[in-house]
PyMOL Python script that loads the backbone (N, CA, C, O; Angstrom):
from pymol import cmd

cmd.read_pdbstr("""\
ATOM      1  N   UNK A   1     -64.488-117.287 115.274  1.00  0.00           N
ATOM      2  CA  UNK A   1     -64.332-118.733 115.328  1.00  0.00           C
ATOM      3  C   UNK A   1     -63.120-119.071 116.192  1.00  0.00           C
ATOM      4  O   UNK A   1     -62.107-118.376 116.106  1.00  0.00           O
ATOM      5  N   UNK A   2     -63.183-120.039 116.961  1.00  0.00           N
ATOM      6  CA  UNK A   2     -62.026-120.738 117.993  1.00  0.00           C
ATOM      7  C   UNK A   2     -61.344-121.271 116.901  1.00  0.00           C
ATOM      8  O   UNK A   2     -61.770-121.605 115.795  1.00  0.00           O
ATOM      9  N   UNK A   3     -59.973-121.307 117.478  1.00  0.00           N
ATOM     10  CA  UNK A   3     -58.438-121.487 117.132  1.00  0.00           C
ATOM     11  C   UNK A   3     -58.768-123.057 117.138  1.00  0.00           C
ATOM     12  O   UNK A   3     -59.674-123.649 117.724  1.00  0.00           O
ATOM     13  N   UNK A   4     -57.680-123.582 116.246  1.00  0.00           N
ATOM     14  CA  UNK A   4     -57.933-124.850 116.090  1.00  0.00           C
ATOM     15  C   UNK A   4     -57.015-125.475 116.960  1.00  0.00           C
ATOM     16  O   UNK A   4     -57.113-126.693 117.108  1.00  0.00           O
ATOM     17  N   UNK A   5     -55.943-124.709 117.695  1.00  0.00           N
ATOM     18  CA  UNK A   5     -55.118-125.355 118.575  1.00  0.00           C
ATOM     19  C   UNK A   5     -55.721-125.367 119.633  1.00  0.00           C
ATOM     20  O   UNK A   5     -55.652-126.436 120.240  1.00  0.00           O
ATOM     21  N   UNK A   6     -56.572-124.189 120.318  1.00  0.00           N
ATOM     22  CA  UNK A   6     -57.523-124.137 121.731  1.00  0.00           C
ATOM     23  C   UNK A   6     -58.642-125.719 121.421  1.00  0.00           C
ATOM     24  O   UNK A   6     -58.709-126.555 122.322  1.00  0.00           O
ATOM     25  N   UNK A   7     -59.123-125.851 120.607  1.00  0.00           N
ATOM     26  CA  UNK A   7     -60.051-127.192 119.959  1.00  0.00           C
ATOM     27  C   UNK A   7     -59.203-128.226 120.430  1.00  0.00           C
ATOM     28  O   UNK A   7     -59.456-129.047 121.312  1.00  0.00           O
ATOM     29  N   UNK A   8     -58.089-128.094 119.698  1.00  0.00           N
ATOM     30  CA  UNK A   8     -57.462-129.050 119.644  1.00  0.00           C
ATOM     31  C   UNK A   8     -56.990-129.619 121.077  1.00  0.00           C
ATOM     32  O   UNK A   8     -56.843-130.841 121.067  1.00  0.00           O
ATOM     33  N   UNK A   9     -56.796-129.162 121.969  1.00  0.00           N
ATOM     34  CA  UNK A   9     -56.532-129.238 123.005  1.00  0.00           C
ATOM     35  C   UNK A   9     -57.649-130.013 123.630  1.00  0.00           C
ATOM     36  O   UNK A   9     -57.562-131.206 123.921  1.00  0.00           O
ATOM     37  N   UNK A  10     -58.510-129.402 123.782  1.00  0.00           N
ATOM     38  CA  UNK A  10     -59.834-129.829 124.595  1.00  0.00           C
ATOM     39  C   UNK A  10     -60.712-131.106 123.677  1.00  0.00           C
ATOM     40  O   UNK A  10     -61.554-131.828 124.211  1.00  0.00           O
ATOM     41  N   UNK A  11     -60.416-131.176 122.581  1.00  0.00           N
ATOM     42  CA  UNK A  11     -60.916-132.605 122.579  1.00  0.00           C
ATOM     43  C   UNK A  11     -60.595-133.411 122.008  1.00  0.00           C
ATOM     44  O   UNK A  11     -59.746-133.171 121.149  1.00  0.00           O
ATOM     45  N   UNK A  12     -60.988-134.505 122.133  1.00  0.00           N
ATOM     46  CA  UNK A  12     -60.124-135.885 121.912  1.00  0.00           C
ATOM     47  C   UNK A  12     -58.937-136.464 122.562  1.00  0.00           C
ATOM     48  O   UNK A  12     -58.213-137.390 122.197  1.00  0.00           O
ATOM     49  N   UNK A  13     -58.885-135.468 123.950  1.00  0.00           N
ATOM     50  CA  UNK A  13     -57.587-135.582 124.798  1.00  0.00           C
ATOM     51  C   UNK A  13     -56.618-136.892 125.202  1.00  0.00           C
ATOM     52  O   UNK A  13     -55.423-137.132 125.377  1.00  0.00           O
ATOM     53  N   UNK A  14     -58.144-137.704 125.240  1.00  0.00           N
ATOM     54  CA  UNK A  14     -57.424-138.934 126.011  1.00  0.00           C
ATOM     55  C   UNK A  14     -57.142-139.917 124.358  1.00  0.00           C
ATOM     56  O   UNK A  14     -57.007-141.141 124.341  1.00  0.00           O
ATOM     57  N   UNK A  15     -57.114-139.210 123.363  1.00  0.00           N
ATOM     58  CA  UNK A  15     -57.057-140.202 122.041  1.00  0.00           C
ATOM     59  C   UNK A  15     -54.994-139.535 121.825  1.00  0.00           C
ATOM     60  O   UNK A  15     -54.495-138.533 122.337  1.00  0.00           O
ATOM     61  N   UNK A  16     -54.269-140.654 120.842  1.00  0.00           N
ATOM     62  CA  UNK A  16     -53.080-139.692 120.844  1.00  0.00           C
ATOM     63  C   UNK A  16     -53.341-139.012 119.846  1.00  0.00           C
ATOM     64  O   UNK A  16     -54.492-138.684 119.558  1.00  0.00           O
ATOM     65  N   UNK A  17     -52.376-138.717 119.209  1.00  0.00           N
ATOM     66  CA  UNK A  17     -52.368-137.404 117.847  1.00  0.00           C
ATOM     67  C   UNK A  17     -51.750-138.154 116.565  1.00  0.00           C
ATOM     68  O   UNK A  17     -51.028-137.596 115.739  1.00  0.00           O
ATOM     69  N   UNK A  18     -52.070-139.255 116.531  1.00  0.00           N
ATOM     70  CA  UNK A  18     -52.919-140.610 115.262  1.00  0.00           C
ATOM     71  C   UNK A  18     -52.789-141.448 115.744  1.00  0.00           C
ATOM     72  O   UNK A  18     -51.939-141.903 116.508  1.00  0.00           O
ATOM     73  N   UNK A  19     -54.150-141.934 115.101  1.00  0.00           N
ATOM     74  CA  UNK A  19     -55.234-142.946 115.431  1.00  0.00           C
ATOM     75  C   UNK A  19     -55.529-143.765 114.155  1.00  0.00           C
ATOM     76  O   UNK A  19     -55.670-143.274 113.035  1.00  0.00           O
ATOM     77  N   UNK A  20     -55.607-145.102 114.471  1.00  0.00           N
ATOM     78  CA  UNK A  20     -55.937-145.983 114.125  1.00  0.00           C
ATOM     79  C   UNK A  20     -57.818-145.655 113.190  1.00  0.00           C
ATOM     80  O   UNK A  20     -58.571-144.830 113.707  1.00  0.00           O
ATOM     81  N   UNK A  21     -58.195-146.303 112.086  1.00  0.00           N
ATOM     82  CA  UNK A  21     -59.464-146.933 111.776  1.00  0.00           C
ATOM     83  C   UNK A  21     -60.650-147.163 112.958  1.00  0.00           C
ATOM     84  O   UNK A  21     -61.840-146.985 112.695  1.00  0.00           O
ATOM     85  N   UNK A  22     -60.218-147.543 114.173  1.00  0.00           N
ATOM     86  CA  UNK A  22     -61.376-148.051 114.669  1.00  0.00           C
ATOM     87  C   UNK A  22     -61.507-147.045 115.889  1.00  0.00           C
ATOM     88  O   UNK A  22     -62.521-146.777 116.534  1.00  0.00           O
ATOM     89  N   UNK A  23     -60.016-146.483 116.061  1.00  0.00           N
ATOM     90  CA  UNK A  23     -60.151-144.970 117.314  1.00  0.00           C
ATOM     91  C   UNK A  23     -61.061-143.565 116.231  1.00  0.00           C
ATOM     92  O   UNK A  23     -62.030-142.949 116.675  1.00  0.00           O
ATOM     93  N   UNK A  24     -60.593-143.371 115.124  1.00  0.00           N
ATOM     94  CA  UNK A  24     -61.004-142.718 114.466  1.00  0.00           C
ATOM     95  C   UNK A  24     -62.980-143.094 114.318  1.00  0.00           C
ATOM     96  O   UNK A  24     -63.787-142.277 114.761  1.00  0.00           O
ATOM     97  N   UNK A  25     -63.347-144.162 113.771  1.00  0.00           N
ATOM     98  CA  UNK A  25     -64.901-144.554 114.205  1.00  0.00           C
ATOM     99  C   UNK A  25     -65.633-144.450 115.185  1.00  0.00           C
ATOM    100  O   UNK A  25     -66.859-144.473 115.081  1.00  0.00           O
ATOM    101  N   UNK A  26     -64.821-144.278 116.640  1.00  0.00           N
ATOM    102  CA  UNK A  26     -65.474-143.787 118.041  1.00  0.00           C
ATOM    103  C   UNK A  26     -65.506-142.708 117.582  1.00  0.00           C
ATOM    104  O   UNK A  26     -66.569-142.248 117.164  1.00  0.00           O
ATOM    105  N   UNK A  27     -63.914-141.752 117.519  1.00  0.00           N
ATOM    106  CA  UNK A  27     -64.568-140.660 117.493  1.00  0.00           C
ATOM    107  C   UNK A  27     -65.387-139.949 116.730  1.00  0.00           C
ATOM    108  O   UNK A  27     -65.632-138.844 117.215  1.00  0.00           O
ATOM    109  N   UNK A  28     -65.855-140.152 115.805  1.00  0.00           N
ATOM    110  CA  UNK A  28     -67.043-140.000 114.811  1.00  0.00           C
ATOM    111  C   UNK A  28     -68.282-140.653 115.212  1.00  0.00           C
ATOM    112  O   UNK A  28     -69.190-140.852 114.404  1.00  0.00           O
ATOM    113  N   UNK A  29     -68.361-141.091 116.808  1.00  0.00           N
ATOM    114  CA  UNK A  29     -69.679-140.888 116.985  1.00  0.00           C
ATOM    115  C   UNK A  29     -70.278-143.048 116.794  1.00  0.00           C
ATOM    116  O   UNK A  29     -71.344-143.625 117.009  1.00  0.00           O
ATOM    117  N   UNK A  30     -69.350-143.369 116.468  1.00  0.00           N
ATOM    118  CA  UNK A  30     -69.541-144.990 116.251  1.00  0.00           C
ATOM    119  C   UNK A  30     -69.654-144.968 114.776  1.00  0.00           C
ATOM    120  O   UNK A  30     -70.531-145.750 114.409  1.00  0.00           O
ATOM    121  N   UNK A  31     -69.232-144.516 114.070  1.00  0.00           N
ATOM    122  CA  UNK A  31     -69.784-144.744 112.888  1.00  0.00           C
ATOM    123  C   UNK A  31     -69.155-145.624 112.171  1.00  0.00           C
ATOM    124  O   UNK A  31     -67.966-145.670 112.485  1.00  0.00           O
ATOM    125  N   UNK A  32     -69.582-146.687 110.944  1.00  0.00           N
ATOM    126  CA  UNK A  32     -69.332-148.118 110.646  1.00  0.00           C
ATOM    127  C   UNK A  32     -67.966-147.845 109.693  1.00  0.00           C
ATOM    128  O   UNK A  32     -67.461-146.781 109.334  1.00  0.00           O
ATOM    129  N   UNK A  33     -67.635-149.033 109.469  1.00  0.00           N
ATOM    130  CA  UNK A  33     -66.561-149.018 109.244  1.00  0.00           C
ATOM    131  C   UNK A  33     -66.874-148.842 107.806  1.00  0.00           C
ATOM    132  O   UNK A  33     -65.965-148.253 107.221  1.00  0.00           O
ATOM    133  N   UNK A  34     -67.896-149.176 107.041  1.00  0.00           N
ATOM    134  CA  UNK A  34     -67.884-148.620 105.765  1.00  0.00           C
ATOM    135  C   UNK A  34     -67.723-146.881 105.419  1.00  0.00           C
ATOM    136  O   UNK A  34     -67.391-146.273 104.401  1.00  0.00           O
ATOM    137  N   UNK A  35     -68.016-146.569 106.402  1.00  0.00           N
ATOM    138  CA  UNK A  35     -68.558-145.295 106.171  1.00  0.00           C
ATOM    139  C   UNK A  35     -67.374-144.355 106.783  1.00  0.00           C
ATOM    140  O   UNK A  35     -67.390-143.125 106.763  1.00  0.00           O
ATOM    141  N   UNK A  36     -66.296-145.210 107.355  1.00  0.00           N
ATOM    142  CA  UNK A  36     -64.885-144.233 107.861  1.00  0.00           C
ATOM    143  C   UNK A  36     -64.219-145.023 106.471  1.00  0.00           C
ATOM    144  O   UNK A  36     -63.458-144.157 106.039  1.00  0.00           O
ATOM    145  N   UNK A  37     -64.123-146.067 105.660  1.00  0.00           N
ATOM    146  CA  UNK A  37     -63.258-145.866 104.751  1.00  0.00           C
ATOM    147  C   UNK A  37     -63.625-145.451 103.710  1.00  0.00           C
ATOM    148  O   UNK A  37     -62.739-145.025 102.970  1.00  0.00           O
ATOM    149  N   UNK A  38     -64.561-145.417 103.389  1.00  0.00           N
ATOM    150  CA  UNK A  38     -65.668-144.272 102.388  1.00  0.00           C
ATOM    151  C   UNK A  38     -64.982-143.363 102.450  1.00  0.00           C
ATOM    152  O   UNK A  38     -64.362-143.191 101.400  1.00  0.00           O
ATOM    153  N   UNK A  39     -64.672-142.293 103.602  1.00  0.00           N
ATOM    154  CA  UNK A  39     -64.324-141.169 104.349  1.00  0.00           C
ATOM    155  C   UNK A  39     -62.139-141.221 104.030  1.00  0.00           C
ATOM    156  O   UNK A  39     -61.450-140.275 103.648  1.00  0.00           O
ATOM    157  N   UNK A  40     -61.802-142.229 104.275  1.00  0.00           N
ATOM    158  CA  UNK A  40     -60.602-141.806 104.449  1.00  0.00           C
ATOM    159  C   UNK A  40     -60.287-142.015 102.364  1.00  0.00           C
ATOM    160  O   UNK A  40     -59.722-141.203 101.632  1.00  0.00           O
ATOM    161  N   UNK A  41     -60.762-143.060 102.065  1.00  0.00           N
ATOM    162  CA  UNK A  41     -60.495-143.223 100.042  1.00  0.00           C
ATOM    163  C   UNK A  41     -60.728-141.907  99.550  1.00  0.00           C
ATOM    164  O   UNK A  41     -59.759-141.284  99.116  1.00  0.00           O
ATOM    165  N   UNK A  42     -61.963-141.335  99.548  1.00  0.00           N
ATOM    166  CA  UNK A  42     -62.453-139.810  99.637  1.00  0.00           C
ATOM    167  C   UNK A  42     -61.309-138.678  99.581  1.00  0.00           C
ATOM    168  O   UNK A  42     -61.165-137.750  98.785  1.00  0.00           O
ATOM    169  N   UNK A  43     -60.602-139.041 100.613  1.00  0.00           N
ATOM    170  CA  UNK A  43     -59.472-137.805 101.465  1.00  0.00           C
ATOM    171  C   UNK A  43     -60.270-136.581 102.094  1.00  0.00           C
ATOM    172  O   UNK A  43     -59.961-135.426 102.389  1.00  0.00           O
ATOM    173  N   UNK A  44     -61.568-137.429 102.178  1.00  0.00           N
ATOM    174  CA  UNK A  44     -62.101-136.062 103.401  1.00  0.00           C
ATOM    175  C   UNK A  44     -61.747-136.133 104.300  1.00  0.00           C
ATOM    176  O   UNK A  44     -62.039-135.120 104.936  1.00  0.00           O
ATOM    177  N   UNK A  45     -60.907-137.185 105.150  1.00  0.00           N
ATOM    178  CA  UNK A  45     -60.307-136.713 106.845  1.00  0.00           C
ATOM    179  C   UNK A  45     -58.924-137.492 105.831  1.00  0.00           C
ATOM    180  O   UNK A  45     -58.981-138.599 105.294  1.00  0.00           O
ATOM    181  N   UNK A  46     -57.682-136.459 105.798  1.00  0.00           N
ATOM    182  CA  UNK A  46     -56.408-136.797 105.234  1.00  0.00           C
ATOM    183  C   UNK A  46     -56.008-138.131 106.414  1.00  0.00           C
ATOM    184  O   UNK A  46     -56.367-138.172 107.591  1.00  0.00           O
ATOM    185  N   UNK A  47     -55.240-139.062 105.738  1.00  0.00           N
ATOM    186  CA  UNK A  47     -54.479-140.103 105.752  1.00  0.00           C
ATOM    187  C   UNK A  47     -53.422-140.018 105.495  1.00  0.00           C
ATOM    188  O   UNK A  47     -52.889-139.149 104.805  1.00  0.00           O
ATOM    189  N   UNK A  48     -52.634-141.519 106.361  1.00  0.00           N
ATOM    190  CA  UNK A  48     -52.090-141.784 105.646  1.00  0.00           C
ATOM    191  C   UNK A  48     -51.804-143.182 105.380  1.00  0.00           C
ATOM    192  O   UNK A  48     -52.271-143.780 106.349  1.00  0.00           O
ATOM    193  N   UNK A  49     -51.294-144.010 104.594  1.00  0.00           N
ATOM    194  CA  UNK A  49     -51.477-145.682 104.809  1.00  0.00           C
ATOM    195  C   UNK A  49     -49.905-146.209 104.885  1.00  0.00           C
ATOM    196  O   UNK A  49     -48.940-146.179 104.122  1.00  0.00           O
ATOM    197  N   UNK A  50     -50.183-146.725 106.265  1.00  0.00           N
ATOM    198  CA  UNK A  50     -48.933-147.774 106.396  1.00  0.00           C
ATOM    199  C   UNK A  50     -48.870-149.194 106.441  1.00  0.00           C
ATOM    200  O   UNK A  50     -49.272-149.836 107.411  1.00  0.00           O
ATOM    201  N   UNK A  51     -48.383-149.698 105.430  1.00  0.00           N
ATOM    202  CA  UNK A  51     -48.593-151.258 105.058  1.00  0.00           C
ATOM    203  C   UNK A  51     -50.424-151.031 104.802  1.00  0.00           C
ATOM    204  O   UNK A  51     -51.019-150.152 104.179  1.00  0.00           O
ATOM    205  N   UNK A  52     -51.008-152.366 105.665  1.00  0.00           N
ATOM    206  CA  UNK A  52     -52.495-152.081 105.402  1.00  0.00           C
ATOM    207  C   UNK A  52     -53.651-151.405 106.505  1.00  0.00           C
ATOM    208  O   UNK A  52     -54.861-151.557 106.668  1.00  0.00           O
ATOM    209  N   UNK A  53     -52.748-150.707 107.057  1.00  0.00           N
ATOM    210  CA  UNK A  53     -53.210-149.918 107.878  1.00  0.00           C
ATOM    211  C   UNK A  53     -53.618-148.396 107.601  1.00  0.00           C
ATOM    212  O   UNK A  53     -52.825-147.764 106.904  1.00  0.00           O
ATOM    213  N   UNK A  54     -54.823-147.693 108.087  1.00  0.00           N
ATOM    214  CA  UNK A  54     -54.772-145.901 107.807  1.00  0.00           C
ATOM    215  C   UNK A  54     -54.076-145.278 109.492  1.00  0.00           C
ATOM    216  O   UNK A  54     -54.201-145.757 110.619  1.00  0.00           O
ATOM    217  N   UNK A  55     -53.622-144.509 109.187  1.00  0.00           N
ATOM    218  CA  UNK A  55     -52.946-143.526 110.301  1.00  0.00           C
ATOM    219  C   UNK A  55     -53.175-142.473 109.896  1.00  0.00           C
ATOM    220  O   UNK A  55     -52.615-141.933 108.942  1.00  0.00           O
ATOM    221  N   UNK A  56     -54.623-141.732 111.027  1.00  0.00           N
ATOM    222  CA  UNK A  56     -54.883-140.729 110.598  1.00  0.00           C
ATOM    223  C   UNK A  56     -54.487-139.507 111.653  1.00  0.00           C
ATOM    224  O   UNK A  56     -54.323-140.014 112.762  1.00  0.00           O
ATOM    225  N   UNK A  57     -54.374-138.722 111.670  1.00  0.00           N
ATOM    226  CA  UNK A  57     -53.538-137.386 112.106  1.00  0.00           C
ATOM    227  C   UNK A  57     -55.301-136.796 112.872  1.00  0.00           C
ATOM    228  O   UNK A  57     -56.398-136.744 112.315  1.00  0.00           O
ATOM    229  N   UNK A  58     -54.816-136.362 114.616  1.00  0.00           N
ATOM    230  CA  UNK A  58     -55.887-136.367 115.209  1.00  0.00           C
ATOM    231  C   UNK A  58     -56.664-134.891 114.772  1.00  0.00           C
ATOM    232  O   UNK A  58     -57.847-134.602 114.953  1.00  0.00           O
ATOM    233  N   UNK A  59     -55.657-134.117 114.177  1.00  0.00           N
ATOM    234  CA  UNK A  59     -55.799-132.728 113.657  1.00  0.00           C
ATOM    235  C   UNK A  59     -56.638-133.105 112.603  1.00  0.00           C
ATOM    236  O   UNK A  59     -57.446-132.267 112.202  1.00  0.00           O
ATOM    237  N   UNK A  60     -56.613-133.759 112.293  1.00  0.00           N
ATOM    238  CA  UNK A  60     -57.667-134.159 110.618  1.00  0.00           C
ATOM    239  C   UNK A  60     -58.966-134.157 111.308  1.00  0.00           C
ATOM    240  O   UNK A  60     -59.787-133.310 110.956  1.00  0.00           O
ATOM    241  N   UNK A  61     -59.244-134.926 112.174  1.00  0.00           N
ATOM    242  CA  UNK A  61     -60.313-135.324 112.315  1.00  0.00           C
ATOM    243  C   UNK A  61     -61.371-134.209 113.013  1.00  0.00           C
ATOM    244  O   UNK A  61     -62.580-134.162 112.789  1.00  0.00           O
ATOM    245  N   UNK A  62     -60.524-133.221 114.022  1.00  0.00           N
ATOM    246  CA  UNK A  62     -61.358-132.113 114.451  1.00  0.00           C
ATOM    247  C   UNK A  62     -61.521-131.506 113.047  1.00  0.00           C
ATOM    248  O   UNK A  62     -62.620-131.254 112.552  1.00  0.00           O
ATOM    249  N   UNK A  63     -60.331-131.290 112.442  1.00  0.00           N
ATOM    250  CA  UNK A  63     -61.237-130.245 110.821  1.00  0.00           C
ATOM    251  C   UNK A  63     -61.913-130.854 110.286  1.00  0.00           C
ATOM    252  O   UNK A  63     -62.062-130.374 109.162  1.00  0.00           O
ATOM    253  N   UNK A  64     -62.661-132.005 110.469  1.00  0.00           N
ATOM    254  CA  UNK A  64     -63.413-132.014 109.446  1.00  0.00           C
ATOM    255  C   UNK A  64     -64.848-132.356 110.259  1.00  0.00           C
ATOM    256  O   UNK A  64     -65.845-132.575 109.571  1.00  0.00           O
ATOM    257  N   UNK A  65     -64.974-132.414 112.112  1.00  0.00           N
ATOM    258  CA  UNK A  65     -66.046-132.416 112.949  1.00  0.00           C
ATOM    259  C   UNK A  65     -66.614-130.598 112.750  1.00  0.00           C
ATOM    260  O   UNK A  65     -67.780-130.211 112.680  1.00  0.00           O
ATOM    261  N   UNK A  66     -65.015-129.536 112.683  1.00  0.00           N
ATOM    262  CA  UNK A  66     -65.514-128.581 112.518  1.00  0.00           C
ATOM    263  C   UNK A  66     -66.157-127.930 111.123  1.00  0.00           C
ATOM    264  O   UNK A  66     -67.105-127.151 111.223  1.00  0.00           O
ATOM    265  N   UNK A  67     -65.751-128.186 110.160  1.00  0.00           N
ATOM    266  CA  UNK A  67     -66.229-128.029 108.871  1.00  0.00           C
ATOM    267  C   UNK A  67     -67.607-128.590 108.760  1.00  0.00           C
ATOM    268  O   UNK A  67     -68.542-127.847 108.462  1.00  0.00           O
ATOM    269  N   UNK A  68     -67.794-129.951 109.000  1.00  0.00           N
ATOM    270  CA  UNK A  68     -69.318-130.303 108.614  1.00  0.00           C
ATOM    271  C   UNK A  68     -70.682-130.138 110.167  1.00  0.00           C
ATOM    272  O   UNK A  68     -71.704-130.721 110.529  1.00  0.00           O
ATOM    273  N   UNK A  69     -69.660-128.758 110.711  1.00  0.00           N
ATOM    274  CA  UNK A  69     -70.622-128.638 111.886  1.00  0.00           C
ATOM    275  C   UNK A  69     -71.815-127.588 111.185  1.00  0.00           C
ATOM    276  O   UNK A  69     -72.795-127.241 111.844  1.00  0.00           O
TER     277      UNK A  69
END
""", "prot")
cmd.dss("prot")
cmd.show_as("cartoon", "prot")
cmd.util.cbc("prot")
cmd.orient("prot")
């Protein structure tokens, strides 16, 4: 299995390394907004919440494209 830093590198490049609710929903492919905060309440892609915002860590989000691959 590839290194999660070689991954990490190559995708999501042009996103920074946390993302917002609605950068996080592109990269999942468009998926609705019910269904990314479903996802972040869960703690299946770790968070974190500032004021009423999620800030999610771009490393979260490849582990968990690679896990439910």
């Amino acid at each position: 299995m590839r290194n999660i830093e070689n991954i990490y590198n190559v995708m999501f490049h042009d996103y920074p390394d946390i993302v917002n609710l609605k950068q996080m929903m592109e990269m999942l492919g468009g998926i609705s907004s019910t269904l990314a905060y479903k996802i972040l309440k869960s703690n299946t892609v770790g968070s974190i919440k500032v004021g009423r915002e999620y800030k999610i860590p771009k490393v979260n989000i490849i582990s968990y494209i690679i896990a439910n691959n």
